[in-house]
C-alpha positions as CSV (number, residue, x, y, z in Angstrom):
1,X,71.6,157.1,60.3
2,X,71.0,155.9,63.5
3,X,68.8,159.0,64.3
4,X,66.7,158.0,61.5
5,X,66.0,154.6,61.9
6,X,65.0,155.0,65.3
7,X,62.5,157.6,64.4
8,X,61.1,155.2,62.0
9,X,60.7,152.7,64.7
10,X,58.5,155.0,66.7
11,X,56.0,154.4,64.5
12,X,56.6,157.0,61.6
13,X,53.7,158.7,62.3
14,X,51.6,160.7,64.6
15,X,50.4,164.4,65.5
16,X,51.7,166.1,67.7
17,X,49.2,169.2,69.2
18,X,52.0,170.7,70.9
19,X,55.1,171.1,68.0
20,X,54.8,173.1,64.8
21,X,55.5,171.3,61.4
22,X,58.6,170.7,60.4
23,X,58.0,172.5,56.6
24,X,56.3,176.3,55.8
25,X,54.5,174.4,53.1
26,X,52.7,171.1,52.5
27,X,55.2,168.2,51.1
28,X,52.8,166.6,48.5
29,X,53.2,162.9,48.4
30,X,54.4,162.0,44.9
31,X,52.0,160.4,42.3
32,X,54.1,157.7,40.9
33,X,53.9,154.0,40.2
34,X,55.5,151.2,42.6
35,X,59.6,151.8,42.7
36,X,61.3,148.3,41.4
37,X,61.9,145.9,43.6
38,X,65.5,146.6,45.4
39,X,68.4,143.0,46.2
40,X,67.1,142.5,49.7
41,X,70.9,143.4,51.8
42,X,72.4,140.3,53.2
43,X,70.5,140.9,57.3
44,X,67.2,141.2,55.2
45,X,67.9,138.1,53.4
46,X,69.2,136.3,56.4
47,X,65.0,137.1,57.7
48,X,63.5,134.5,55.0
49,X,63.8,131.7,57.8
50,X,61.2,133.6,59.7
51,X,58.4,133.2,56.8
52,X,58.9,129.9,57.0
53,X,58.2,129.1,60.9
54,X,55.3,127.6,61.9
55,X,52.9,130.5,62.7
56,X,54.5,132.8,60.4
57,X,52.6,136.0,59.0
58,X,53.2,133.7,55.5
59,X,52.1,130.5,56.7
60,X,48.8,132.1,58.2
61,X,48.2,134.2,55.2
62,X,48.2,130.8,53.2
63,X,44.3,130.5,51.7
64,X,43.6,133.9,52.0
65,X,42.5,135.9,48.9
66,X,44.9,138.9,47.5
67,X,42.1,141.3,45.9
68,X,41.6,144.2,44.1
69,X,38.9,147.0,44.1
70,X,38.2,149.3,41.8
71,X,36.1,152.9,41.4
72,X,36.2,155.8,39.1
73,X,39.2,157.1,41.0
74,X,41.9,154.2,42.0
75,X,42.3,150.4,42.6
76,X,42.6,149.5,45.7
77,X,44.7,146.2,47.3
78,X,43.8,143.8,49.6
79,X,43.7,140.7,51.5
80,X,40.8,138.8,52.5
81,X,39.5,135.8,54.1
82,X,36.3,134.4,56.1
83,X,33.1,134.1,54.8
84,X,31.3,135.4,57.9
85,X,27.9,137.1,58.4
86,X,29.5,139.8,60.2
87,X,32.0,141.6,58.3
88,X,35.6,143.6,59.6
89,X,37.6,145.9,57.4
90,X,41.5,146.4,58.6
91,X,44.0,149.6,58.1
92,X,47.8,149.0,59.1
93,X,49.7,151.9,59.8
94,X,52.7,154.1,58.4
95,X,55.6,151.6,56.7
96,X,53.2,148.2,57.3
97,X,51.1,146.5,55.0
98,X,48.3,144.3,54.6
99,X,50.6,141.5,55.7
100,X,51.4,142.5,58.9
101,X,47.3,142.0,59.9
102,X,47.4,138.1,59.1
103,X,47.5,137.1,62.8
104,X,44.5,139.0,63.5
105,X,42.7,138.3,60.4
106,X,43.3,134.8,61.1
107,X,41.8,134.9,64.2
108,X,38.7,137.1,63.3
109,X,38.4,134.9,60.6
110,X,38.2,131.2,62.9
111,X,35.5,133.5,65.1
112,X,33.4,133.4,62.0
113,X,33.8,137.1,60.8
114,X,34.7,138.2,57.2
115,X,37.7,140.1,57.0
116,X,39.6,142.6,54.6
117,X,42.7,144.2,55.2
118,X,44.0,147.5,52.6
119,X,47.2,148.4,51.6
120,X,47.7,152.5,52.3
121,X,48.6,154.3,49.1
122,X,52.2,153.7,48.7
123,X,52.1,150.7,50.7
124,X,52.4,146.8,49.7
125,X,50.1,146.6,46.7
126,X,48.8,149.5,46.5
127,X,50.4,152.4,43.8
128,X,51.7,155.6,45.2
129,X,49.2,158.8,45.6
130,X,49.5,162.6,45.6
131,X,46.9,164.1,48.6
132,X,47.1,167.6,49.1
133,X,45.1,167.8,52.5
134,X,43.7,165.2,55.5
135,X,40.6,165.2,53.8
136,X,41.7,163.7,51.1
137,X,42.8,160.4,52.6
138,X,39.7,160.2,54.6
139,X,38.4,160.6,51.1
140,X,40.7,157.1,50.0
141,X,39.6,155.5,53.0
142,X,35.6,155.4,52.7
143,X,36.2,154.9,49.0
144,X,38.2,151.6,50.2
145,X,35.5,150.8,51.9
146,X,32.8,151.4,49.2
147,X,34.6,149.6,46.5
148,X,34.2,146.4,47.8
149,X,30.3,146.5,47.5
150,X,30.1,145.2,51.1
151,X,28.7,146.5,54.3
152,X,31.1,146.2,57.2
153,X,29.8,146.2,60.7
154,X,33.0,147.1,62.1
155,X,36.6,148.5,60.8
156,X,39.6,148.1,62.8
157,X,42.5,150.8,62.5
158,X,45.8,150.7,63.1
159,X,48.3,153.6,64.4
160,X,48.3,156.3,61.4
161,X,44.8,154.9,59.8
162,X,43.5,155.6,63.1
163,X,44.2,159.4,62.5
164,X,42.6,159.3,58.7
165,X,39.9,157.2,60.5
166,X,39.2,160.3,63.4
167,X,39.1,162.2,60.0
168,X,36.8,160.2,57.8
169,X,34.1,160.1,61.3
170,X,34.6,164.5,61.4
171,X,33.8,164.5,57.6
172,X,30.6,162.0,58.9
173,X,31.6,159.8,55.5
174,X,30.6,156.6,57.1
175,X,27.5,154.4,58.0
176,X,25.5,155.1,60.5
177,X,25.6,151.6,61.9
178,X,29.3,150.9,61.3
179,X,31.6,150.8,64.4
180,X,34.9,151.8,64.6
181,X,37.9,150.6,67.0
182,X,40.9,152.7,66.6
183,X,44.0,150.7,67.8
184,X,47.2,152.7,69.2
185,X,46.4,156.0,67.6
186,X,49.1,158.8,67.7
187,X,47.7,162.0,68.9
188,X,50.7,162.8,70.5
189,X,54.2,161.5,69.5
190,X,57.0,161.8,71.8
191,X,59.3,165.1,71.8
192,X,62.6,162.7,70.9
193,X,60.1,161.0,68.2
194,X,59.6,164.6,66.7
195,X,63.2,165.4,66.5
196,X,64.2,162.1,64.5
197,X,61.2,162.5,62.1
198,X,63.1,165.8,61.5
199,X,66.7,165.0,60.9
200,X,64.6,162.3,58.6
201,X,63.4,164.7,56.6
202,X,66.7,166.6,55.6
203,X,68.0,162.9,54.5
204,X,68.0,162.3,51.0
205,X,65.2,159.3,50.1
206,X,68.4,156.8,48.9
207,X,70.3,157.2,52.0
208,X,67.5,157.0,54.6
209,X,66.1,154.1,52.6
210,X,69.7,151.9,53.7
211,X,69.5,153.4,56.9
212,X,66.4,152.0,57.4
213,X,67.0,148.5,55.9
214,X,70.4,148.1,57.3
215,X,71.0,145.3,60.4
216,X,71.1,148.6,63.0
217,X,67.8,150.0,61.4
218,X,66.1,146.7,61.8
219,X,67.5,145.3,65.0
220,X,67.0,149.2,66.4
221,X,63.0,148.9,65.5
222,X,62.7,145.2,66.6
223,X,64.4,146.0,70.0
224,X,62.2,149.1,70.7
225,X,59.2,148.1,69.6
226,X,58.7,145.0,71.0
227,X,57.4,144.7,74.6
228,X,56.5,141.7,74.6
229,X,59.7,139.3,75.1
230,X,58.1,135.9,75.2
231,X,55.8,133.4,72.3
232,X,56.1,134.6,68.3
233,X,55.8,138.3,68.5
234,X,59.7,138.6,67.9
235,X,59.6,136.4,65.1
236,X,56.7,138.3,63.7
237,X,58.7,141.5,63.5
238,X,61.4,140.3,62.2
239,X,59.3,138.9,59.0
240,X,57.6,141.8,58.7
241,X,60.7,143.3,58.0
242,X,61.6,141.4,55.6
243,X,59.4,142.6,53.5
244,X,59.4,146.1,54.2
245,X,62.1,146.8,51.5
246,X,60.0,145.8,48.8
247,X,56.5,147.1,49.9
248,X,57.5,150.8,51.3
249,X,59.1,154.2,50.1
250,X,60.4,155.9,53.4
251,X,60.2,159.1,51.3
252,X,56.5,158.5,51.4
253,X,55.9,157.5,54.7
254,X,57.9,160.7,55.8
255,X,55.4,162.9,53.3
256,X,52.4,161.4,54.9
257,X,53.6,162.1,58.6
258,X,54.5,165.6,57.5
259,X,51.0,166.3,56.5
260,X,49.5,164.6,59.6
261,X,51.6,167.0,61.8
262,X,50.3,170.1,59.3
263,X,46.9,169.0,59.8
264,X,46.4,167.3,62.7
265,X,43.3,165.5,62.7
266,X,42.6,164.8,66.1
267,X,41.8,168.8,66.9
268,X,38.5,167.8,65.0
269,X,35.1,167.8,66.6
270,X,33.3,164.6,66.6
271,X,29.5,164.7,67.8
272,X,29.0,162.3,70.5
273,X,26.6,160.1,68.5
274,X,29.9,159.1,66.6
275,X,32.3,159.3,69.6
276,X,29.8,156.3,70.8
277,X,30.5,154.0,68.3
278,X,34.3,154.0,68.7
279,X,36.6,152.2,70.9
280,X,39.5,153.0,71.4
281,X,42.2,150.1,72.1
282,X,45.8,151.0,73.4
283,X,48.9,149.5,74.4
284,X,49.8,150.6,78.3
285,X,53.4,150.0,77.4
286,X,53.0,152.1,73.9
287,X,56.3,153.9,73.3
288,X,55.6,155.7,70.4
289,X,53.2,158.3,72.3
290,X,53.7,160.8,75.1
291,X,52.5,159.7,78.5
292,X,49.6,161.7,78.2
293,X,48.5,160.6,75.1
294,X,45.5,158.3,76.1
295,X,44.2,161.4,77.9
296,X,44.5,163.8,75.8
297,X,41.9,161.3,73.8
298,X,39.5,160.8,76.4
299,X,39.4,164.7,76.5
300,X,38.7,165.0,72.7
301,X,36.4,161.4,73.0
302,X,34.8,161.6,76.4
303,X,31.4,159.1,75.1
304,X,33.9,156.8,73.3
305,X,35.1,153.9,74.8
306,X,38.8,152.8,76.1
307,X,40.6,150.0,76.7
308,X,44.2,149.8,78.2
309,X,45.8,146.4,77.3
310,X,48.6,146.5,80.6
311,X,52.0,144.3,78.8
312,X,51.4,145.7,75.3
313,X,53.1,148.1,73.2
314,X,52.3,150.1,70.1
315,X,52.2,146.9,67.6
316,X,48.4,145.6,69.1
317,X,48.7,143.8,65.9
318,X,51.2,141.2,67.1
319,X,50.8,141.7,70.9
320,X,47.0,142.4,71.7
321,X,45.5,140.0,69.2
322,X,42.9,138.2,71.8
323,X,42.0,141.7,73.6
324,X,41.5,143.3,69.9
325,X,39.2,140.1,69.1
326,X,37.4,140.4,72.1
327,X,36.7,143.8,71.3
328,X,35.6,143.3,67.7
329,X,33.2,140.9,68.8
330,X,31.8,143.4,71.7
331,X,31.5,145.6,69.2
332,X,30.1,143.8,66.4
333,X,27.2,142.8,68.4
């Protein structure tokens, strides 16, 4: 158990160029509605206080709209709020959801932007999917974007969406004026990463689902995670958590990575008119990805633009909120 939940808090996801897949054949996520909501165990419960706090991912969210967009294939959930002329859309990664982007859309949003956040399939809202390739989820992702009927000038991803973003920008399925900043992508997980997502794998879905919402899985996550020892980035983790039980299917999250590491996206070419209109924004203290990580991007990226944010980890989300701002509004023109 405790080998599992760590690998979930290493971020769940990533590809790793170096280390074959863990399965001969593709795992297929399963097509299936949203599981019932499961009795939140007593250290989950014991978390409500932190949605109450001033500051809290709840209290920020207060005002903003919970959407839904539709096309001929899926419905697609969301937050929103702003009313901006320039427009942001937001991906959270593997195991988050659209909650866990309220501090940033908050602050997009007072800095006059419009801003939308999506559930992944499988995710909060958002109804369980079966892909059978990369492609496909680039696919989801520009259809996301369409459905809404409006024009973003910039979409912000976050860990694993950055890897079905790299994919959506090789199929060319986006804008020619839209820019892209990819936050803590996962080129490269760690070796010890690897080796948990493994023994996660050969653990039946009931039994890796209490190891990962038990006290050790949560405290485990929030401990290593965190880089950041100091204002409410603590409390921020431990809310999101909260409300993890409810909104993910670690089954899922484990099919998704299992594809990533089949497919990995990042080997992609990307023509250097699109490599210029991405930045890419990551945490110098990012523990999820191997040291070399960050170069290994600039090699596939060399027209794209980085930027190293020195006390932050892989959650840019909670602790890079101002230097991600900054950067959308570079960006945005």
């Amino acid at each position: 158990m405790l080998l599992y939940t760590l690998y979930m808090s290493m971020e769940k996801s990533g590809n790793n160029t170096g280390v074959a897949s863990t399965t001969k054949k593709k795992k297929d996520v399963k097509k299936a509605d949203r599981p019932a909501k499961k009795a939140k165990k007593p250290m989950l419960k014991g978390l409500e206080k932190y949605a109450s706090k001033p500051n809290s991912l709840t209290e920020l969210s207060r005002g903003f709209e919970r959407v839904r967009f539709r096309d001929s294939k899926r419905e697609y959930a969301a937050l929103a709020t702003g009313n901006g002329e320039k427009k942001v859309a937001i991906f959270h990664g593997v195991t988050g959801n659209k909650l866990d982007m309220a501090v940033l859309m908050h602050r997009l949003a007072a800095d006059g932007f419009r801003v939308v956040a999506f559930d992944l399939p499988g995710h909060g809202e958002a109804a369980r999917e079966e892909f059978h390739g990369f492609d496909e989820l680039g696919g989801w992702m520009a259809g996301a974007l369409a459905a809404t009927g409006e024009k973003f000038d910039v979409v912000v991803s976050n860990s694993f969406a950055s890897g079905i973003m790299y994919n959506l920008l090789s199929q060319k399925l986006i804008p020619d004026d839209m820019k892209i900043v990819m936050c803590c992508p996962t080129p490269k997980i760690a070796a010890k990463a690897f080796l948990l997502h493994l023994f996660g794998s050969l653990v039946a879905e009931d039994v890796s689902d209490d190891a990962y919402n038990s006290e050790l899985g949560v405290l485990v996550r929030v401990e290593s995670l965190q880089r950041k020892k100091k204002g409410h980035y603590r409390d921020w983790m431990f809310e999101s958590e909260y409300y993890k039980m409810d909104w993910i299917s670690s089954r899922m999250t484990i099919n998704m990575t299992e594809l990533f590491l089949e497919e990995k996206p990042y080997l992609a070419h990307l023509p250097v008119s699109l490599q210029r209109r991405v930045t890419v924004v990551v945490g110098k203290k990012d523990n999820c990805i191997t040291l070399d990580a960050a170069r290994y991007l600039r090699k596939r990226m060399p027209e794209s633009r980085f930027v190293m944010v020195p006390e932050a980890g892989h959650l840019l989300h909670f602790e890079a909120v101002p230097e991600v701002v900054e950067v959308v509004k570079k960006v945005a023109g």
